[in-house]
ChimeraX commands (.cxc) that place a marker at each C-alpha (Angstrom):
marker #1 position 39.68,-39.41,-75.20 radius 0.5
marker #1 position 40.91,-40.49,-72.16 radius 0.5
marker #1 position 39.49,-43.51,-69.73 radius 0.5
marker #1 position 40.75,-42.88,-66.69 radius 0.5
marker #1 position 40.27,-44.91,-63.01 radius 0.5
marker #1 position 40.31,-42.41,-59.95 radius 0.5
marker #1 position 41.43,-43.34,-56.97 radius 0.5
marker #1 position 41.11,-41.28,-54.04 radius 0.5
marker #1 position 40.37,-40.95,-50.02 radius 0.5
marker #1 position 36.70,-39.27,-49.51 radius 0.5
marker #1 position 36.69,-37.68,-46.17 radius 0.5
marker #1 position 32.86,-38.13,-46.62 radius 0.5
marker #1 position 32.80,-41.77,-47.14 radius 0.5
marker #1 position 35.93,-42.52,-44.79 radius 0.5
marker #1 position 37.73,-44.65,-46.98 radius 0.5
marker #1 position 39.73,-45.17,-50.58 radius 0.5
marker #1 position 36.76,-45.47,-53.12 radius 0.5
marker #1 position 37.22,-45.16,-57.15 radius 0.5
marker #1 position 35.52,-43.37,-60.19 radius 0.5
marker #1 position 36.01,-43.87,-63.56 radius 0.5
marker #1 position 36.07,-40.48,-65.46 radius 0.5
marker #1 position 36.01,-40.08,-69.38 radius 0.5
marker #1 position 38.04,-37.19,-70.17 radius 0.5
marker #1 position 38.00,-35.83,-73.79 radius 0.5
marker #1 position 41.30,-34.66,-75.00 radius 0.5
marker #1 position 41.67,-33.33,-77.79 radius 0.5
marker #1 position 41.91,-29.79,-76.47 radius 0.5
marker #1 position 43.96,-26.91,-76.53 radius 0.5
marker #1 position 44.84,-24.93,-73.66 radius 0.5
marker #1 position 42.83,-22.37,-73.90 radius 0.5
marker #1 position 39.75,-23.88,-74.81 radius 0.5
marker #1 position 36.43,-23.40,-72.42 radius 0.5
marker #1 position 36.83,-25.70,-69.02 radius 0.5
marker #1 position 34.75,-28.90,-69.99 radius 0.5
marker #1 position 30.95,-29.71,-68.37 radius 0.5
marker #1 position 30.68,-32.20,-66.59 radius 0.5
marker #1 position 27.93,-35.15,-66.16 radius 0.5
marker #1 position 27.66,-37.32,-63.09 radius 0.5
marker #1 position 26.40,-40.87,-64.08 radius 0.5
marker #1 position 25.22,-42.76,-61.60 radius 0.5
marker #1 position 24.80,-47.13,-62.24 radius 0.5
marker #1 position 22.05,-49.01,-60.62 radius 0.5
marker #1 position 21.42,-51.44,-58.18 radius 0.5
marker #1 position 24.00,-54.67,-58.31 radius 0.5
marker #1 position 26.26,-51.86,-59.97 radius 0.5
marker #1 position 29.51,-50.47,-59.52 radius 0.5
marker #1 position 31.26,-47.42,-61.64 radius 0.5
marker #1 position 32.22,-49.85,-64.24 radius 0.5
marker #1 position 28.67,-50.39,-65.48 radius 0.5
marker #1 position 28.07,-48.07,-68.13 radius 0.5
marker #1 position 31.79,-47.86,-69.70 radius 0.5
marker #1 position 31.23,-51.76,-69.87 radius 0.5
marker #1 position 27.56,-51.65,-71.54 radius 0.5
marker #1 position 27.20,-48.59,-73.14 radius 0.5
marker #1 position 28.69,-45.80,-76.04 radius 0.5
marker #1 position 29.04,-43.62,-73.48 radius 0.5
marker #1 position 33.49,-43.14,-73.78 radius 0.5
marker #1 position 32.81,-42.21,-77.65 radius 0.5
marker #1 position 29.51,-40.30,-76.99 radius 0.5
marker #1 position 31.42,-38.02,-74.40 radius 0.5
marker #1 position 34.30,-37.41,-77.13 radius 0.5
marker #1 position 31.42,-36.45,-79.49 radius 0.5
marker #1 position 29.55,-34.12,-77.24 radius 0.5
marker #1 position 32.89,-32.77,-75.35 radius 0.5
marker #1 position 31.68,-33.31,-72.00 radius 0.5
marker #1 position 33.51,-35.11,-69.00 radius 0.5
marker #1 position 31.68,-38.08,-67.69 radius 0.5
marker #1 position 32.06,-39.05,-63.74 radius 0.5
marker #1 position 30.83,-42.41,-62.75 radius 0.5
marker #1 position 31.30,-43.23,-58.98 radius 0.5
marker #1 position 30.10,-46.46,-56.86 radius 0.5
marker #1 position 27.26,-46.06,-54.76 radius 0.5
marker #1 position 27.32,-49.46,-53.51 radius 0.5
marker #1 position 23.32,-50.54,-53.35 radius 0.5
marker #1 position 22.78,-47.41,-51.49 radius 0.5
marker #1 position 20.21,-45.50,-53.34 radius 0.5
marker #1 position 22.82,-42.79,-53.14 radius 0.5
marker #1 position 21.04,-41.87,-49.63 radius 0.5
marker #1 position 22.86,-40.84,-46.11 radius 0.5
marker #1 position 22.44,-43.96,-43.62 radius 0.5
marker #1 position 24.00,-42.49,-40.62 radius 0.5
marker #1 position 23.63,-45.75,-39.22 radius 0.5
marker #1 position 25.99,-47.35,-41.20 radius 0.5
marker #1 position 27.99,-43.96,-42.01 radius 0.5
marker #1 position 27.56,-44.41,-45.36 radius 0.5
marker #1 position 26.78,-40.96,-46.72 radius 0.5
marker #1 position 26.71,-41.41,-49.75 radius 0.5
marker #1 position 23.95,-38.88,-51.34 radius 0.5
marker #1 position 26.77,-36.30,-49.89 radius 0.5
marker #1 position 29.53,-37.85,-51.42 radius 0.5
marker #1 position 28.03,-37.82,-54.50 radius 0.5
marker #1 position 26.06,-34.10,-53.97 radius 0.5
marker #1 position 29.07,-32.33,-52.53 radius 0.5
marker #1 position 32.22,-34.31,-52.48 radius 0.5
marker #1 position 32.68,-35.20,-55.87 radius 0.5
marker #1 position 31.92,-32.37,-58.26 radius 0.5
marker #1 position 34.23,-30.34,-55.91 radius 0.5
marker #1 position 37.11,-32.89,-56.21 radius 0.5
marker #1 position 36.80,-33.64,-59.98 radius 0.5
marker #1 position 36.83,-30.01,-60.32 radius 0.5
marker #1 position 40.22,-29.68,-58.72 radius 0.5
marker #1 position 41.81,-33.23,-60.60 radius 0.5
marker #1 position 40.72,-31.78,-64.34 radius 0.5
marker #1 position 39.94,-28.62,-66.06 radius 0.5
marker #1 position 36.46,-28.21,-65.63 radius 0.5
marker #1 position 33.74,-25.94,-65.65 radius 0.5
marker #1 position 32.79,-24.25,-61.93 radius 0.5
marker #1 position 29.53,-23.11,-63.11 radius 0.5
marker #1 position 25.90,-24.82,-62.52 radius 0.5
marker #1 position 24.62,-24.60,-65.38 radius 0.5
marker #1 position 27.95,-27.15,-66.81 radius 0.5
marker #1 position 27.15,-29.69,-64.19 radius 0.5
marker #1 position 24.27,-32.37,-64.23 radius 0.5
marker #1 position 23.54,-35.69,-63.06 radius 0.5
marker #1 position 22.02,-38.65,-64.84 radius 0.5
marker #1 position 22.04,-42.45,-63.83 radius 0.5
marker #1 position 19.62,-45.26,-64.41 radius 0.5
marker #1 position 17.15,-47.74,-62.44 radius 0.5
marker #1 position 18.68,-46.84,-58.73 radius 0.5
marker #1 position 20.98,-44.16,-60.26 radius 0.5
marker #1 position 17.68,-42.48,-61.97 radius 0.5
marker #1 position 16.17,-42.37,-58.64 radius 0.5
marker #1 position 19.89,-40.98,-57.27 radius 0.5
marker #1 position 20.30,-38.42,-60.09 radius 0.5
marker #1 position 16.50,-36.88,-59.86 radius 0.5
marker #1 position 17.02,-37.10,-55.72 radius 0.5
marker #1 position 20.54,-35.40,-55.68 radius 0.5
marker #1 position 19.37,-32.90,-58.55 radius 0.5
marker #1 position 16.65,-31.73,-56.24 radius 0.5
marker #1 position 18.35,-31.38,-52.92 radius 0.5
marker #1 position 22.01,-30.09,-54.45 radius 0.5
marker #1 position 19.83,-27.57,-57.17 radius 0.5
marker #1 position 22.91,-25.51,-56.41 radius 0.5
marker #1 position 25.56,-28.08,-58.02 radius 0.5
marker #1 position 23.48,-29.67,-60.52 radius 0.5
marker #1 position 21.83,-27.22,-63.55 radius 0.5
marker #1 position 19.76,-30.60,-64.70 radius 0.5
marker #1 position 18.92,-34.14,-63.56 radius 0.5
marker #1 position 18.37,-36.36,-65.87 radius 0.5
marker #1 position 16.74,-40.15,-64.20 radius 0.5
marker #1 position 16.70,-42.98,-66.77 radius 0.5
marker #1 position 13.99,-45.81,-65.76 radius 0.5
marker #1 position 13.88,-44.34,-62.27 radius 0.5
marker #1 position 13.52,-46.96,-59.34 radius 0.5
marker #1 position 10.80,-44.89,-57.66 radius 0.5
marker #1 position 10.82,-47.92,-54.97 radius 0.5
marker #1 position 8.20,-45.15,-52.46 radius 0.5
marker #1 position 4.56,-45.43,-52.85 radius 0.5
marker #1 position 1.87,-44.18,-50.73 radius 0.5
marker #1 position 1.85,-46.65,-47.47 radius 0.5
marker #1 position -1.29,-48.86,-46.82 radius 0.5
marker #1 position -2.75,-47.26,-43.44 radius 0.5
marker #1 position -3.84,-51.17,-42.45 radius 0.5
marker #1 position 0.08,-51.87,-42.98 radius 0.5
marker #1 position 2.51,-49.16,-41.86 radius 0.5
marker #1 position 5.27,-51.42,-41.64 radius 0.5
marker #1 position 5.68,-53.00,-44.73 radius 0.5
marker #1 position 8.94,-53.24,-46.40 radius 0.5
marker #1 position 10.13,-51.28,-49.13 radius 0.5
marker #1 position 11.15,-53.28,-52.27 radius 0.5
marker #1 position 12.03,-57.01,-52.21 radius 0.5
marker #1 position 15.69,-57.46,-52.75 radius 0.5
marker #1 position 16.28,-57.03,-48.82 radius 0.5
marker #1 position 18.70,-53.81,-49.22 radius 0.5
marker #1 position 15.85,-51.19,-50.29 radius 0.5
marker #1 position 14.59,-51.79,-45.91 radius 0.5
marker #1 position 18.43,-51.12,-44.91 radius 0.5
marker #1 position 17.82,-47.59,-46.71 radius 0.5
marker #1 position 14.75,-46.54,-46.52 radius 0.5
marker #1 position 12.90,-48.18,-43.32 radius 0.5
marker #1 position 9.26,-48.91,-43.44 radius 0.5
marker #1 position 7.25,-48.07,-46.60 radius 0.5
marker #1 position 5.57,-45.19,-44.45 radius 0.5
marker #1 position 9.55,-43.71,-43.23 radius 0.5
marker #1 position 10.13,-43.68,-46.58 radius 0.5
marker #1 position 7.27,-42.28,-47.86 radius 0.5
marker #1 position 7.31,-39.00,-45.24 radius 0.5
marker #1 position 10.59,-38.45,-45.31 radius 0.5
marker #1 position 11.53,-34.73,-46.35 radius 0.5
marker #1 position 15.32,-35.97,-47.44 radius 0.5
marker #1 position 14.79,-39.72,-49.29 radius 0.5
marker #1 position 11.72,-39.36,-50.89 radius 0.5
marker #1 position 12.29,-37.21,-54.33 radius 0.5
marker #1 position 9.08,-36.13,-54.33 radius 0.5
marker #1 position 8.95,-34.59,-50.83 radius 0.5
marker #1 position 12.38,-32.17,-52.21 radius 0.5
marker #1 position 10.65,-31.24,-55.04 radius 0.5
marker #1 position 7.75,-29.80,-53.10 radius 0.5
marker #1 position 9.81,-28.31,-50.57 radius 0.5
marker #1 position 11.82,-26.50,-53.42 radius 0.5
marker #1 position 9.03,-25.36,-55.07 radius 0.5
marker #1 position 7.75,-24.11,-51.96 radius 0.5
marker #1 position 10.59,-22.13,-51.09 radius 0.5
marker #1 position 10.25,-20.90,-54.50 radius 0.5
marker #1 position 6.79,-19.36,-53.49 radius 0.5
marker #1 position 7.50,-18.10,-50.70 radius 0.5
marker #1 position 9.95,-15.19,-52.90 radius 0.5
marker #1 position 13.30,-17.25,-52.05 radius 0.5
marker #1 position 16.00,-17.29,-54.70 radius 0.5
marker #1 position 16.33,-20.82,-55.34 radius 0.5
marker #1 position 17.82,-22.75,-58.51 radius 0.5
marker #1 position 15.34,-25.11,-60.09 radius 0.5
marker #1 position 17.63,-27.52,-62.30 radius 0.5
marker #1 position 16.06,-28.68,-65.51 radius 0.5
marker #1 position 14.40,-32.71,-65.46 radius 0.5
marker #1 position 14.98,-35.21,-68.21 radius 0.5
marker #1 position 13.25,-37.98,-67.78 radius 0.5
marker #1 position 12.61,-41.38,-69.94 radius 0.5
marker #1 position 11.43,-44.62,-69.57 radius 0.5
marker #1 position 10.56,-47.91,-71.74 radius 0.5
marker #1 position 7.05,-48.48,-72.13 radius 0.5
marker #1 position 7.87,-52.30,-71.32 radius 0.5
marker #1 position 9.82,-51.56,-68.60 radius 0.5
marker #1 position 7.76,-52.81,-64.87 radius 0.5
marker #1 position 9.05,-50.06,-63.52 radius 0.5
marker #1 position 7.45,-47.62,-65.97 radius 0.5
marker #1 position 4.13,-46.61,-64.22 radius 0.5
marker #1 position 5.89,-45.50,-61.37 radius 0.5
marker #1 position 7.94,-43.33,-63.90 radius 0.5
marker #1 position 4.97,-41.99,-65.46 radius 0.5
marker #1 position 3.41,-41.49,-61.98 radius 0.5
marker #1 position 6.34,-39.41,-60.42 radius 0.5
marker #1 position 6.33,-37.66,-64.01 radius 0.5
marker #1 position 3.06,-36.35,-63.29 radius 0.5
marker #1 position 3.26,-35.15,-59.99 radius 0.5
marker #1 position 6.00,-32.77,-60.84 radius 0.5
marker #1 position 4.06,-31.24,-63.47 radius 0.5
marker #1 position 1.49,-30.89,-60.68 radius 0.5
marker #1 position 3.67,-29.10,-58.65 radius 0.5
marker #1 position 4.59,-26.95,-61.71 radius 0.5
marker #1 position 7.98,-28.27,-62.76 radius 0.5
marker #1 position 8.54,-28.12,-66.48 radius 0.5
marker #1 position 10.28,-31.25,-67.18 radius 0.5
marker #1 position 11.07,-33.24,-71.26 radius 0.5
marker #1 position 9.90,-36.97,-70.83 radius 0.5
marker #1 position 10.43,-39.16,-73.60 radius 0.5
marker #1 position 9.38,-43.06,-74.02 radius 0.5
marker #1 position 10.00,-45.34,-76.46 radius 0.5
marker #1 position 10.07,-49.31,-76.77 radius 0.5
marker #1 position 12.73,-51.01,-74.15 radius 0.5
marker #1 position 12.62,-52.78,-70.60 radius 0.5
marker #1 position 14.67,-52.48,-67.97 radius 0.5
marker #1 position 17.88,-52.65,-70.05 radius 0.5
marker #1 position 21.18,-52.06,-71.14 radius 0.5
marker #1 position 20.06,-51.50,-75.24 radius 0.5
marker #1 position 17.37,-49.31,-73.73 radius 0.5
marker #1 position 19.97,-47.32,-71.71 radius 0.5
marker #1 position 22.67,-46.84,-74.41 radius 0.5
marker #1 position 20.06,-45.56,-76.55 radius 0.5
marker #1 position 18.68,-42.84,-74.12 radius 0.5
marker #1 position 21.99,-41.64,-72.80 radius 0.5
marker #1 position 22.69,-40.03,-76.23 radius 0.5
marker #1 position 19.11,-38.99,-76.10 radius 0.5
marker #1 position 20.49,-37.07,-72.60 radius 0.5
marker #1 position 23.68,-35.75,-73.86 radius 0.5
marker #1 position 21.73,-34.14,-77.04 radius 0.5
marker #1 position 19.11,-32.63,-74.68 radius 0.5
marker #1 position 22.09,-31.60,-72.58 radius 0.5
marker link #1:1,2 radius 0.2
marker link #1:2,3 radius 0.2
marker link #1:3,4 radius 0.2
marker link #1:4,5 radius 0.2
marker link #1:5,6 radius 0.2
marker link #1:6,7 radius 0.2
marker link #1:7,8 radius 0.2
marker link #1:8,9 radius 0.2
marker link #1:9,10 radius 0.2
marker link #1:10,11 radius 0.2
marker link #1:11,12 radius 0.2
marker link #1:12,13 radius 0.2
marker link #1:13,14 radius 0.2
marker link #1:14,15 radius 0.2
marker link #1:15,16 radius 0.2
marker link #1:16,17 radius 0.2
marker link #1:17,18 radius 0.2
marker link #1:18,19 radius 0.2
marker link #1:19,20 radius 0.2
marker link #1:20,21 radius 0.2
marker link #1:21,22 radius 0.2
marker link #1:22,23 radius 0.2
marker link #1:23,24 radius 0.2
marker link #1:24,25 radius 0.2
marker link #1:25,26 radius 0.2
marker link #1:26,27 radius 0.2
marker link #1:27,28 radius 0.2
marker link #1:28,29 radius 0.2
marker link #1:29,30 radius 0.2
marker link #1:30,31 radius 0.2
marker link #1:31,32 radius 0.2
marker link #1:32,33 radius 0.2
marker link #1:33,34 radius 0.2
marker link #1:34,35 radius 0.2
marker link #1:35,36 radius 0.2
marker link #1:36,37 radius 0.2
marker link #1:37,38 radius 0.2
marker link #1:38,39 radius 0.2
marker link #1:39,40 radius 0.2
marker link #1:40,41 radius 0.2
marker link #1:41,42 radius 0.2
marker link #1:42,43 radius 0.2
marker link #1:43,44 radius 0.2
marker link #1:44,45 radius 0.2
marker link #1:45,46 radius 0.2
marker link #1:46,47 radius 0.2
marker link #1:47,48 radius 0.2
marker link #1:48,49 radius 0.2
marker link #1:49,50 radius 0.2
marker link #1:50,51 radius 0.2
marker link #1:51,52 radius 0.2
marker link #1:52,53 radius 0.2
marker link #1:53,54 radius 0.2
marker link #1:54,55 radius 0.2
marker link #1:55,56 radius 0.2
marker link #1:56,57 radius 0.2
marker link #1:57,58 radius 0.2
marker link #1:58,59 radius 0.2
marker link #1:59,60 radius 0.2
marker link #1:60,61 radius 0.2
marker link #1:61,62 radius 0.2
marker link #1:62,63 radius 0.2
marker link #1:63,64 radius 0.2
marker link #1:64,65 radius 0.2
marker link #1:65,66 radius 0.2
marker link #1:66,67 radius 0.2
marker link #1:67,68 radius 0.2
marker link #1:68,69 radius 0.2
marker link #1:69,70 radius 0.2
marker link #1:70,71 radius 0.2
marker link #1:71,72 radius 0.2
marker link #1:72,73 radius 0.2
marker link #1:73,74 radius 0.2
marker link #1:74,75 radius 0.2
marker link #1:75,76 radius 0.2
marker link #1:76,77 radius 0.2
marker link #1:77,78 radius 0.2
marker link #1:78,79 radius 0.2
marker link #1:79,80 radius 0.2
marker link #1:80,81 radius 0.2
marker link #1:81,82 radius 0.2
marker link #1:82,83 radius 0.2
marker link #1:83,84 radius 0.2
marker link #1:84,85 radius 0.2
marker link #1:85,86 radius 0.2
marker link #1:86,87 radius 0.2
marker link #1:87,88 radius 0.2
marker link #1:88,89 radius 0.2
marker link #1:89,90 radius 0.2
marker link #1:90,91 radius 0.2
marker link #1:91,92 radius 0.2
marker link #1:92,93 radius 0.2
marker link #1:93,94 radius 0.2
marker link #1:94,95 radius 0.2
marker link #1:95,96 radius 0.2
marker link #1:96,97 radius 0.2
marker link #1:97,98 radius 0.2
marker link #1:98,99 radius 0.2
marker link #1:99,100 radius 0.2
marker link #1:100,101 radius 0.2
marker link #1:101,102 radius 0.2
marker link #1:102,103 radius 0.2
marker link #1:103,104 radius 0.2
marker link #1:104,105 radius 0.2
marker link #1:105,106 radius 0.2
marker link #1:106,107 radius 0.2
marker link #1:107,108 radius 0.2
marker link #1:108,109 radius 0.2
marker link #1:109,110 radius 0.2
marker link #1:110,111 radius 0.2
marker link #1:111,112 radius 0.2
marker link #1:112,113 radius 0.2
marker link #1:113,114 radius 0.2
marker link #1:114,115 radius 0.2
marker link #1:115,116 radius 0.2
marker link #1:116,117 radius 0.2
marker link #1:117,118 radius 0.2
marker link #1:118,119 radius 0.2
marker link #1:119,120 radius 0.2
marker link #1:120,121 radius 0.2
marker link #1:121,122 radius 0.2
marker link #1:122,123 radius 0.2
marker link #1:123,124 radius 0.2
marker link #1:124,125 radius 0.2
marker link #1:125,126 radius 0.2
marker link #1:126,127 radius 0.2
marker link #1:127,128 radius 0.2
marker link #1:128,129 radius 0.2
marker link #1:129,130 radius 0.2
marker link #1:130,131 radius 0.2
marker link #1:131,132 radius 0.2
marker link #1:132,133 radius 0.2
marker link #1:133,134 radius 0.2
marker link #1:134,135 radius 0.2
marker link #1:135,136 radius 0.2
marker link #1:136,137 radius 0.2
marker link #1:137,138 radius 0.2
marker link #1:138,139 radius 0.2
marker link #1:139,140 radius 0.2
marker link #1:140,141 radius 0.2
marker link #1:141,142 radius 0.2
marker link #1:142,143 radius 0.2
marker link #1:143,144 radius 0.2
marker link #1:144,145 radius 0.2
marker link #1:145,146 radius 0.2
marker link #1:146,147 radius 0.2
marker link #1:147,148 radius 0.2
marker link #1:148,149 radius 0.2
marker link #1:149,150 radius 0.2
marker link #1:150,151 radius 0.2
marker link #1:151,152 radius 0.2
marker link #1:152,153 radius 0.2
marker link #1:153,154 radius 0.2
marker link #1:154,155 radius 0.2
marker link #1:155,156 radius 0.2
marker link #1:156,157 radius 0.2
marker link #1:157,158 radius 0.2
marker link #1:158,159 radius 0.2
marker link #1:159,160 radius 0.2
marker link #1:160,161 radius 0.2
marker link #1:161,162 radius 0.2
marker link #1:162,163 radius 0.2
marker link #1:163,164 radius 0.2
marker link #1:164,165 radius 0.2
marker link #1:165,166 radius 0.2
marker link #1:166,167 radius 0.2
marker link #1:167,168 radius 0.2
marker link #1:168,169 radius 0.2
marker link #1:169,170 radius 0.2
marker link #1:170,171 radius 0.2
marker link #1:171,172 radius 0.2
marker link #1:172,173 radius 0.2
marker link #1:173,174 radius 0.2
marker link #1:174,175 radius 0.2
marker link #1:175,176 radius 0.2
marker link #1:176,177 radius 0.2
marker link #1:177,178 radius 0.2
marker link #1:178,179 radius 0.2
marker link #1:179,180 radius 0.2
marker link #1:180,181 radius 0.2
marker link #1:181,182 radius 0.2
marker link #1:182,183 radius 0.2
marker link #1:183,184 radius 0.2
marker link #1:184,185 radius 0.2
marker link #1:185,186 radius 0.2
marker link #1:186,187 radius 0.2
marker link #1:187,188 radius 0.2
marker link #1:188,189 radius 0.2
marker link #1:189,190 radius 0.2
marker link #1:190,191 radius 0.2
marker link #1:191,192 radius 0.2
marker link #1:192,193 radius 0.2
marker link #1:193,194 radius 0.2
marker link #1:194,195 radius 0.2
marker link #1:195,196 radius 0.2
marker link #1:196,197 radius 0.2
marker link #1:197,198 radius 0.2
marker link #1:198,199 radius 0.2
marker link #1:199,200 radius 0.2
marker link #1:200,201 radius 0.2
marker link #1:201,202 radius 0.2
marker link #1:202,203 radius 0.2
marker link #1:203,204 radius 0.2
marker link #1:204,205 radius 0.2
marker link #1:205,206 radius 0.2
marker link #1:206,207 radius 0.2
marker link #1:207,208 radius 0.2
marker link #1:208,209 radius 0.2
marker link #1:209,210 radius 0.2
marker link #1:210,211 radius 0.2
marker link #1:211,212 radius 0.2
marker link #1:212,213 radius 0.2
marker link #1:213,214 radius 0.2
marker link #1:214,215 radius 0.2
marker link #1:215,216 radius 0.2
marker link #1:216,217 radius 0.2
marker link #1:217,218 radius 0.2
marker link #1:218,219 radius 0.2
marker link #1:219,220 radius 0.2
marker link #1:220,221 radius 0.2
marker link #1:221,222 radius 0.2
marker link #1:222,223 radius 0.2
marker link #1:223,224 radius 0.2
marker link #1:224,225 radius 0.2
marker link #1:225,226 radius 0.2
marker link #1:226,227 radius 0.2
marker link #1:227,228 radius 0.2
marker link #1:228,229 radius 0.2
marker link #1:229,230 radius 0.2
marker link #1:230,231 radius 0.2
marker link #1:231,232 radius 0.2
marker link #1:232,233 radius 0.2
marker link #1:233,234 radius 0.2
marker link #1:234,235 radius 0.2
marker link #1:235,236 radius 0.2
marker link #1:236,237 radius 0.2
marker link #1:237,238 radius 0.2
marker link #1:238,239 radius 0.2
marker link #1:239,240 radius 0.2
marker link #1:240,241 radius 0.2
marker link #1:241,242 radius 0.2
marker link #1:242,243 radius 0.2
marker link #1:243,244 radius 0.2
marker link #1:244,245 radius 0.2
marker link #1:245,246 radius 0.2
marker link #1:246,247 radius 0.2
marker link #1:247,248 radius 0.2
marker link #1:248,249 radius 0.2
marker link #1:249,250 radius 0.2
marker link #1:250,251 radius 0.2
marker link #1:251,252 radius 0.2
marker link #1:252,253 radius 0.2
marker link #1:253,254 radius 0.2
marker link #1:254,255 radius 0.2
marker link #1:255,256 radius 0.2
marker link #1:256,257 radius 0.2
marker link #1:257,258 radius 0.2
view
């Protein structure tokens, strides 16, 4: 197994960024290009996050997958064309196209997904929905489903409370209607594409929470309304908060599922 720190110019992104990528390799030649899993960190996070605080270099040995874990800065892996920081497309388009080209992996959907945790899990299920071409599964770990339904009396009010959740999203309300940063907005608009008698790829959903994690009725709430709009998703729960023993645990549960 290999550890290896990617450095490289995105044309998307306008600038030198890096990616760790864990690379299994013991391999012969003519073995079956590898699948590959996008991990995404949360917010306060960089791409060192889950090499640092998780299993996740021997657990990608085990399950002979390749593991790609960018920065997304505290962006909620969104496009802010304000501050030309795109990176939901870095992420959705840039990346799996570029890794493919560095190492020997597989071209097909259904041998690329995306994962991540807190903002990552709201990254991975967003990107899995609007790139349903790239990704063959998403699979959000305690998802920071920051969006709720705006107060009419209060259209203006702020989304989240550590100051850069405004810088992405707007108001509460901008959010909330917006058919490209709001997950569940994508997910309707994919399923009704699918209605309509358009070939579209629906990617499988993994999605888990701790039961003592604050941010786990939101999970359970987004959970729900994709079942409502008729997307067969696995959701598993167990004891945890928002944290690290919680996430090492669950990202085998992924891989398995995988």
């Amino acid at each position: 197994m290999a550890l290896l720190a990617v450095n490289f110019m995105s044309s998307v992104l306008r600038r030198p960024v890096t990616a760790n990528v864990v690379l299994p390799t013991d391999r012969n030649p003519s073995d079956a290009p590898l699948r590959m899993l996008v991990l995404l960190h949360g917010a306060l996070g960089n791409c060192n996050d889950w090499v640092t605080n998780t299993r996740i270099q021997s657990l990608a040995e085990e399950k002979n997958i390749c593991v790609i874990m960018p920065s997304g800065e505290n962006s909620f892996y969104l496009d802010n064309p304000l501050s030309s920081n795109y990176f939901g497309t870095y992420v959705g388009e840039e990346l799996p196209v570029l890794m493919r080209r560095m190492f020997n992996l597989s071209s097909r959907r259904e041998d690329c997904f995306i994962s991540g945790l807190s903002m990552g899990g709201f990254g991975a299920l967003r990107l899995g929905l609007k790139y349903s071409d790239t990704f063959g599964a998403a699979a959000p770990l305690s998802g920071a489903y920051v969006l709720h339904e705006p107060d009419p009396a209060n259209e203006d009010e702020e989304v989240g409370k550590m100051g850069f959740e405004t810088s992405c999203f707007g108001s509460m309300r901008q959010g909330w209607e917006s058919p490209e940063n709001n997950p569940l907005n994508l997910a309707r608009a994919l399923k009704e594409r699918e209605r309509a008698g358009e070939a579209v790829n629906i990617p499988r959903i993994y999605m888990a929470c701790g039961t003592e994690d604050p941010l786990y009725s939101a999970n359970c709430s987004v959970r729900d309304e994709l079942l409502c709009m008729g997307y067969e998703l696995s959701w598993e729960q167990g004891p945890g908060r928002h944290e690290w023993d919680f996430w090492d645990r669950f990202i085998e549960r992924v891989l398995d599922w995988l």
